[in-house]
PyMOL commands that place a pseudoatom at each C-alpha (Angstrom):
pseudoatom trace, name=CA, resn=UNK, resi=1, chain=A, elem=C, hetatm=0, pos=[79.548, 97.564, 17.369]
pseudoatom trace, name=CA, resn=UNK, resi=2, chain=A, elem=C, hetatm=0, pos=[79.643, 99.163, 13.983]
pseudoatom trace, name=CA, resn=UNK, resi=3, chain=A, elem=C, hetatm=0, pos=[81.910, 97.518, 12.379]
pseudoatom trace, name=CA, resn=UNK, resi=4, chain=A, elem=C, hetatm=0, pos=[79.123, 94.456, 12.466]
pseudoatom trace, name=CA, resn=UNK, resi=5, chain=A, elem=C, hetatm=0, pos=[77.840, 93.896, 9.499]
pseudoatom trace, name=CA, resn=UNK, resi=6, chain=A, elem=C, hetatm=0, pos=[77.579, 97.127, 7.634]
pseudoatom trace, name=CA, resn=UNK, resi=7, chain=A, elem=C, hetatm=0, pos=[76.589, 97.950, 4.080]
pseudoatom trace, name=CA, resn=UNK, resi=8, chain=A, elem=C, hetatm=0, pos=[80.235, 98.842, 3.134]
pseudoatom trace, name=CA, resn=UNK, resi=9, chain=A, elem=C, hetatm=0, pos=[81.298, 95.198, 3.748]
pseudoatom trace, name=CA, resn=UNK, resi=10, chain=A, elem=C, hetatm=0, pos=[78.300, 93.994, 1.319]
pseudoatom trace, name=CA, resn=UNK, resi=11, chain=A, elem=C, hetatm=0, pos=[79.097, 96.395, -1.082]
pseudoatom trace, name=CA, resn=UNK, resi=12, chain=A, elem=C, hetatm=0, pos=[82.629, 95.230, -1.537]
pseudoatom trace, name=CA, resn=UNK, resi=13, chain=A, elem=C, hetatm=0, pos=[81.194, 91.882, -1.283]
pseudoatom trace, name=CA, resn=UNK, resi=14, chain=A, elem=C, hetatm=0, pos=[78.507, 92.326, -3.965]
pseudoatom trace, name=CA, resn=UNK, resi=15, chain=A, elem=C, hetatm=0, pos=[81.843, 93.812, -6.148]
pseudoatom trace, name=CA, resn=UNK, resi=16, chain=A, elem=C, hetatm=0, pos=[84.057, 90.804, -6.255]
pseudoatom trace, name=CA, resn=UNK, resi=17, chain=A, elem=C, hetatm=0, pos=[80.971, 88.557, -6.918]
pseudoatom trace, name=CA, resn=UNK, resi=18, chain=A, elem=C, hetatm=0, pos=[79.150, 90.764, -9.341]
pseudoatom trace, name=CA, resn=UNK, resi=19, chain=A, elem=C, hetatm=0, pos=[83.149, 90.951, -11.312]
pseudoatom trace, name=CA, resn=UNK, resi=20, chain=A, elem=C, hetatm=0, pos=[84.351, 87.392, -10.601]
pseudoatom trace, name=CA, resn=UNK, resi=21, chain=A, elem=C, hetatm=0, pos=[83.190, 84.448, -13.314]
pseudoatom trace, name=CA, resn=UNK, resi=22, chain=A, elem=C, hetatm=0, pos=[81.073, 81.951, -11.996]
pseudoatom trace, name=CA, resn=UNK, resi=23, chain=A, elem=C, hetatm=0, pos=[81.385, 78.466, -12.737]
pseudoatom trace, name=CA, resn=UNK, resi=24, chain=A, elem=C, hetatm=0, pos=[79.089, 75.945, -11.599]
pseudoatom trace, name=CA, resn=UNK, resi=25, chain=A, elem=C, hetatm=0, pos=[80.732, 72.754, -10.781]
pseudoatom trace, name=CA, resn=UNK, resi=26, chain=A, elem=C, hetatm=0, pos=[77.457, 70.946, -9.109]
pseudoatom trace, name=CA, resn=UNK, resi=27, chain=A, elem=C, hetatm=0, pos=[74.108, 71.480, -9.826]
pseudoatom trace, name=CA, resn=UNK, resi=28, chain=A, elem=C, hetatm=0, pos=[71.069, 71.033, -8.010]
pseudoatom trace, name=CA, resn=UNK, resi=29, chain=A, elem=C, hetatm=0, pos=[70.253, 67.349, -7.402]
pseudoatom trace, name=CA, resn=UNK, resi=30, chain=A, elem=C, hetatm=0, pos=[73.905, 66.398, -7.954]
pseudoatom trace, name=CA, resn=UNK, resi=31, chain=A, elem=C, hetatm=0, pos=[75.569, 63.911, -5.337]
pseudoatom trace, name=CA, resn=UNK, resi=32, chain=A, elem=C, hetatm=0, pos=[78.914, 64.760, -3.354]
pseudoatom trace, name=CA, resn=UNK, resi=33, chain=A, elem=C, hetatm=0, pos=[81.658, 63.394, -5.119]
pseudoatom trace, name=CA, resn=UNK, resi=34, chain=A, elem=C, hetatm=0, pos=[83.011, 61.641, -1.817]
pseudoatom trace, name=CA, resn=UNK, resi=35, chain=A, elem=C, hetatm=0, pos=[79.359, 61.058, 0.019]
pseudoatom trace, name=CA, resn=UNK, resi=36, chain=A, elem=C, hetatm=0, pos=[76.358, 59.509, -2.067]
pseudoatom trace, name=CA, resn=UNK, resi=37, chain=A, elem=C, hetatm=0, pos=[74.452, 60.594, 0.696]
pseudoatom trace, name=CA, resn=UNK, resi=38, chain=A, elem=C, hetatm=0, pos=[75.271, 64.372, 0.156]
pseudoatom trace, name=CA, resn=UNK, resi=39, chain=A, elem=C, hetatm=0, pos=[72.761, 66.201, -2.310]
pseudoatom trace, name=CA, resn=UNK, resi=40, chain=A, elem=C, hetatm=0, pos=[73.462, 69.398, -3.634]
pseudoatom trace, name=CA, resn=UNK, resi=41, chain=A, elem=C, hetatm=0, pos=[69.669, 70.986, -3.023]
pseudoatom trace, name=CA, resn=UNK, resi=42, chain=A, elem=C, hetatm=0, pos=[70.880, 74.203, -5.046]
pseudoatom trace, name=CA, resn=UNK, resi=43, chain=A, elem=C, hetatm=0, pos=[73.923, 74.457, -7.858]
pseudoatom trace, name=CA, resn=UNK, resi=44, chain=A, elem=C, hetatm=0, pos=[77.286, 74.892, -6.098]
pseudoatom trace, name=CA, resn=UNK, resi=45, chain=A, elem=C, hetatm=0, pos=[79.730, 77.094, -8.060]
pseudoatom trace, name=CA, resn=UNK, resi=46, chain=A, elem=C, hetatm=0, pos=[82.925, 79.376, -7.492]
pseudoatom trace, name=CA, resn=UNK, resi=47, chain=A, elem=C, hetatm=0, pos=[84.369, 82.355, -8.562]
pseudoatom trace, name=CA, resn=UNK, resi=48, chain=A, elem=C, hetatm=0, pos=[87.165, 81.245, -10.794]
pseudoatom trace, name=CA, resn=UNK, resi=49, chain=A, elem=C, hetatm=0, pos=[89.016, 84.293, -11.123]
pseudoatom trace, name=CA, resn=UNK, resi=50, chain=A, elem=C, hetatm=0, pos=[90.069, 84.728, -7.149]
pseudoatom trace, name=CA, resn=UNK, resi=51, chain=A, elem=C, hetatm=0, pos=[92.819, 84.308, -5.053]
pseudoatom trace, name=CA, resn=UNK, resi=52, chain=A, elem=C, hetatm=0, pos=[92.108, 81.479, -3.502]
pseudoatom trace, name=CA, resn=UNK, resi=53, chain=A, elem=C, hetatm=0, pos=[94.404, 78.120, -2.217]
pseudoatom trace, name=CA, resn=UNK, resi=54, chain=A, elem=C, hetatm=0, pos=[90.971, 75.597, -3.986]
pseudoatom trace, name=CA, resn=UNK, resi=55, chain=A, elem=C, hetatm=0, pos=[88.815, 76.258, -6.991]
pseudoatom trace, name=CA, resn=UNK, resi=56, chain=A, elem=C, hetatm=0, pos=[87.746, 79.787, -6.091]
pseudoatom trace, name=CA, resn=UNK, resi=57, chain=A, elem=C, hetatm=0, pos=[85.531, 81.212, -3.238]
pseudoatom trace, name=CA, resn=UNK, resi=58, chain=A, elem=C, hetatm=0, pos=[82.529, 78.801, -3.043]
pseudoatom trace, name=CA, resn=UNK, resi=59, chain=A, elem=C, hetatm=0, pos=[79.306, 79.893, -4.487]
pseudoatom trace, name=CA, resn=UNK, resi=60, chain=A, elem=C, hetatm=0, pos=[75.484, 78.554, -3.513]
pseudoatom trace, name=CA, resn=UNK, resi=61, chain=A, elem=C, hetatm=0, pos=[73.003, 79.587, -6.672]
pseudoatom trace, name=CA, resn=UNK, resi=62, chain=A, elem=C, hetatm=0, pos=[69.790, 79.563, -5.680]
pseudoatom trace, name=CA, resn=UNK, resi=63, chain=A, elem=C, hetatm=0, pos=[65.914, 80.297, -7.516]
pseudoatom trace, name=CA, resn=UNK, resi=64, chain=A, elem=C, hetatm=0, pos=[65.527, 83.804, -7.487]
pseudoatom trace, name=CA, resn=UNK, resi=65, chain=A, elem=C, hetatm=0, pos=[67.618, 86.721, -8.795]
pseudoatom trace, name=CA, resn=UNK, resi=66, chain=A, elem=C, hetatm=0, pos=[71.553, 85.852, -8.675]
pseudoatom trace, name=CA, resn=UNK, resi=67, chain=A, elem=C, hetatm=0, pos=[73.309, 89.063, -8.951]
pseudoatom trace, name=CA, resn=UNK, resi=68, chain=A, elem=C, hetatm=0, pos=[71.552, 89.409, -5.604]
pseudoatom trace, name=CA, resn=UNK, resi=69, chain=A, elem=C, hetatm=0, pos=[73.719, 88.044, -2.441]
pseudoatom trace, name=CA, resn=UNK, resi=70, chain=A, elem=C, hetatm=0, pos=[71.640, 86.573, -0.002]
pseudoatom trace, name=CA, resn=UNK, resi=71, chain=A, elem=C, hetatm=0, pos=[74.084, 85.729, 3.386]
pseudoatom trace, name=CA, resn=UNK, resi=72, chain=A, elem=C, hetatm=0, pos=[77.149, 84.146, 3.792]
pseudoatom trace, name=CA, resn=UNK, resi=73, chain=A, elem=C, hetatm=0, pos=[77.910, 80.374, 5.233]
pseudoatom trace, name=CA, resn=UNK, resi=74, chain=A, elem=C, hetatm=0, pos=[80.885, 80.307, 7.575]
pseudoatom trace, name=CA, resn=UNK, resi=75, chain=A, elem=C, hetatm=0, pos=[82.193, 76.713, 7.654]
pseudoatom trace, name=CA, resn=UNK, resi=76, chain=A, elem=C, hetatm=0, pos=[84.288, 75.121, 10.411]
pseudoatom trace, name=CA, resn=UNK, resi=77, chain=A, elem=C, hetatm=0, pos=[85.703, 72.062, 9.266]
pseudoatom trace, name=CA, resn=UNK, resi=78, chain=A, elem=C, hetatm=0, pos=[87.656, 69.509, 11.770]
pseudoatom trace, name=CA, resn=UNK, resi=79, chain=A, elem=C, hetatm=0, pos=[88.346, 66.816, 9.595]
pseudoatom trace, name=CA, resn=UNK, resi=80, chain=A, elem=C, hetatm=0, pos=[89.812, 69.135, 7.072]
pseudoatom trace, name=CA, resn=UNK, resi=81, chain=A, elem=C, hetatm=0, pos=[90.836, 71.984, 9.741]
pseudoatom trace, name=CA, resn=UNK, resi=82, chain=A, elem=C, hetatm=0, pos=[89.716, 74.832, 7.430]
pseudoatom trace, name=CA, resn=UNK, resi=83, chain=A, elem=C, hetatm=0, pos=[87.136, 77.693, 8.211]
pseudoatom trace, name=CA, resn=UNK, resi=84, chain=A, elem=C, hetatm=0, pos=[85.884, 78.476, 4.634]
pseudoatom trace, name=CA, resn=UNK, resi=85, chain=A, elem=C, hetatm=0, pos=[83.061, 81.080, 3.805]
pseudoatom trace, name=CA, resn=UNK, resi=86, chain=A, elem=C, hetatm=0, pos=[80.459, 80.658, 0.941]
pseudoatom trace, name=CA, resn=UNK, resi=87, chain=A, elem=C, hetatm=0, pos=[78.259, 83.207, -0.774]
pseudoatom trace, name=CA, resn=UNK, resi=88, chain=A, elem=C, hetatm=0, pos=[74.411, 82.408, -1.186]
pseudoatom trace, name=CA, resn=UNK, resi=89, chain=A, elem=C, hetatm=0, pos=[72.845, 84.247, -3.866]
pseudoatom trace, name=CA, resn=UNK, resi=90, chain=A, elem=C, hetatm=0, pos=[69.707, 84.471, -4.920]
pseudoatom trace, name=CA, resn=UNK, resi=91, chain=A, elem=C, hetatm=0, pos=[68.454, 81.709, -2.730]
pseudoatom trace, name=CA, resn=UNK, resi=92, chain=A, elem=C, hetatm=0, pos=[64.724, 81.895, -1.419]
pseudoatom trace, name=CA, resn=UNK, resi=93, chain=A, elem=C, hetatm=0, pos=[64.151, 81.166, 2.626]
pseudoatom trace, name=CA, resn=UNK, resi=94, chain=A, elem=C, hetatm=0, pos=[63.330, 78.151, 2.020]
pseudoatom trace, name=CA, resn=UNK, resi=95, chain=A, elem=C, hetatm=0, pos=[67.116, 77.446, -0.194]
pseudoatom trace, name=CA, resn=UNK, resi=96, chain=A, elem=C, hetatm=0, pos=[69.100, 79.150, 2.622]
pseudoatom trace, name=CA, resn=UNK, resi=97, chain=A, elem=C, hetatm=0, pos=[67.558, 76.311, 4.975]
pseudoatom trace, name=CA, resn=UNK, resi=98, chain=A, elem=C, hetatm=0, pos=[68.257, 73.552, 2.907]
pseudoatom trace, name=CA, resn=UNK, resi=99, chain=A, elem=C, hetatm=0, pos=[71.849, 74.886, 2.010]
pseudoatom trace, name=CA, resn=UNK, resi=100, chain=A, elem=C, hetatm=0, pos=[72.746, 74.705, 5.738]
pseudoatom trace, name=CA, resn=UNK, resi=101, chain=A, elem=C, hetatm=0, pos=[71.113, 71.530, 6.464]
pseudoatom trace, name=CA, resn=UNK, resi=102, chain=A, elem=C, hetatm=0, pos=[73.061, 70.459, 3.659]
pseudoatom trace, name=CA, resn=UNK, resi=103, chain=A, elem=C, hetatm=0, pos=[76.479, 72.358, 5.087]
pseudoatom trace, name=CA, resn=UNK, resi=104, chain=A, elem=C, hetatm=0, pos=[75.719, 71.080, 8.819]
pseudoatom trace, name=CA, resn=UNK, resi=105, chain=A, elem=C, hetatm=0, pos=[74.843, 66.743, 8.342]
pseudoatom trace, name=CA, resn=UNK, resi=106, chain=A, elem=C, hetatm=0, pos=[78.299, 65.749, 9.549]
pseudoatom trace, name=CA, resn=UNK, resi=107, chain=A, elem=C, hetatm=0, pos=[79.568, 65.960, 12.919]
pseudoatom trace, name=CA, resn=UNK, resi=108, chain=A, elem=C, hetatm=0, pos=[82.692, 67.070, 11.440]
pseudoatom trace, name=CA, resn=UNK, resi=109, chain=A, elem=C, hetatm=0, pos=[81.512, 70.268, 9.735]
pseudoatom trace, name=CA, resn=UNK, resi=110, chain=A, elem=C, hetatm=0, pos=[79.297, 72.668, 11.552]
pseudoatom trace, name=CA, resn=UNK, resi=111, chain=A, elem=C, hetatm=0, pos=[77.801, 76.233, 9.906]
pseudoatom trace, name=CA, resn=UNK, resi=112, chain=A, elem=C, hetatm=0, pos=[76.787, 79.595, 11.072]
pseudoatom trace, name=CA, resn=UNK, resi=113, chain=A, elem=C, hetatm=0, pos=[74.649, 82.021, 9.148]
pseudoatom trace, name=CA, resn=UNK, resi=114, chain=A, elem=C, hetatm=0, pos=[75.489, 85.947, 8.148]
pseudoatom trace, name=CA, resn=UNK, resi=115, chain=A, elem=C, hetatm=0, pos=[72.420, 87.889, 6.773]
pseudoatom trace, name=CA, resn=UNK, resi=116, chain=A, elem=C, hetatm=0, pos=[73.026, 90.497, 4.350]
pseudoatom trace, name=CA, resn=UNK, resi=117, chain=A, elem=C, hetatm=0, pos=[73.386, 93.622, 6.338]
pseudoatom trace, name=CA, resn=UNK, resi=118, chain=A, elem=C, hetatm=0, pos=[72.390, 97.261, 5.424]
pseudoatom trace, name=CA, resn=UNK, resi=119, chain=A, elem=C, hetatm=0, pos=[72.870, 99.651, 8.392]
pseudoatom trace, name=CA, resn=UNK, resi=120, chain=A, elem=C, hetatm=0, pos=[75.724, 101.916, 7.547]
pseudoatom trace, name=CA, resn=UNK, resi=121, chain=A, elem=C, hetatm=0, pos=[77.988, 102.906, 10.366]
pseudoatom trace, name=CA, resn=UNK, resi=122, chain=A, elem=C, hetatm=0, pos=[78.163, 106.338, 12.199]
pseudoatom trace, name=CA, resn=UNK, resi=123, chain=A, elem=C, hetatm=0, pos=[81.433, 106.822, 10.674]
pseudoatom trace, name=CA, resn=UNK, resi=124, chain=A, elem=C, hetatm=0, pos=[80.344, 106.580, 7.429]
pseudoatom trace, name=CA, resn=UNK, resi=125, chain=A, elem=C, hetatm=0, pos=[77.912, 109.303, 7.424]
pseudoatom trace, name=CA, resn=UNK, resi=126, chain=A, elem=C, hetatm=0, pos=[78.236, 112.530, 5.834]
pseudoatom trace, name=CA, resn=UNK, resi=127, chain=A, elem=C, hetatm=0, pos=[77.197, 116.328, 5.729]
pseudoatom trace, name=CA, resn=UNK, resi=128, chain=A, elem=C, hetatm=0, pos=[77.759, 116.309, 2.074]
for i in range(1, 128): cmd.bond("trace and resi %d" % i, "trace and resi %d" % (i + 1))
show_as sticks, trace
zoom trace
């Protein structure tokens, strides 16, 4: 289909991260407030400055470059009954693994993937 994961969807994407203000409320290493067992194996921020019903849309900071997104993490809670989404940028391979390792230990919370797209649909081409 081509609405699936098309460049215009990361561009607006890369906008209101590359605008928003990042704060980091976890870094790498740090435990889960709630679960000692829980380590953060990358900083955990959020956008501050977003419309959002918690702290801000949920940020994973990885190694490498971080004005770069990486994917996306789409959460499904049950305990909480939310479906939350969270930006990875600039995570290596290697970061993006341990993030959802990280996301998916529970039974209660369970991840899927989204890799940065960059086809750009038929109806966004041009003659110009």
């Amino acid at each position: 289909m081509e609405y699936e994961n098309n460049a215009y969807f990361w561009q607006k994407l890369d906008t209101l991260y590359l605008s928003g203000k990042t704060k980091i409320t976890r870094k790498k290493g740090d435990t889960h407030p709630q679960f000692a067992n829980l380590v953060y194996p990358v900083d955990y921020a959020h956008l501050v400055d977003t419309n959002s019903e918690t702290e801000g849309v949920s940020l994973y900071l990885g190694s490498k470059n971080r004005s770069s997104i990486t994917a996306l993490v789409v959460a499904a809670d049950i305990l909480k009954k939310t479906l939350d989404v969270k930006i990875l940028a600039g995570c290596t391979e290697d970061e993006v693994l341990d993030v959802l390792r990280f996301l998916n230990q529970t039974d209660f919370q369970k991840t899927v993937l989204i890799r940065k797209g960059k086809n750009i649909p038929a109806w966004g081409e041009t003659d110009l």
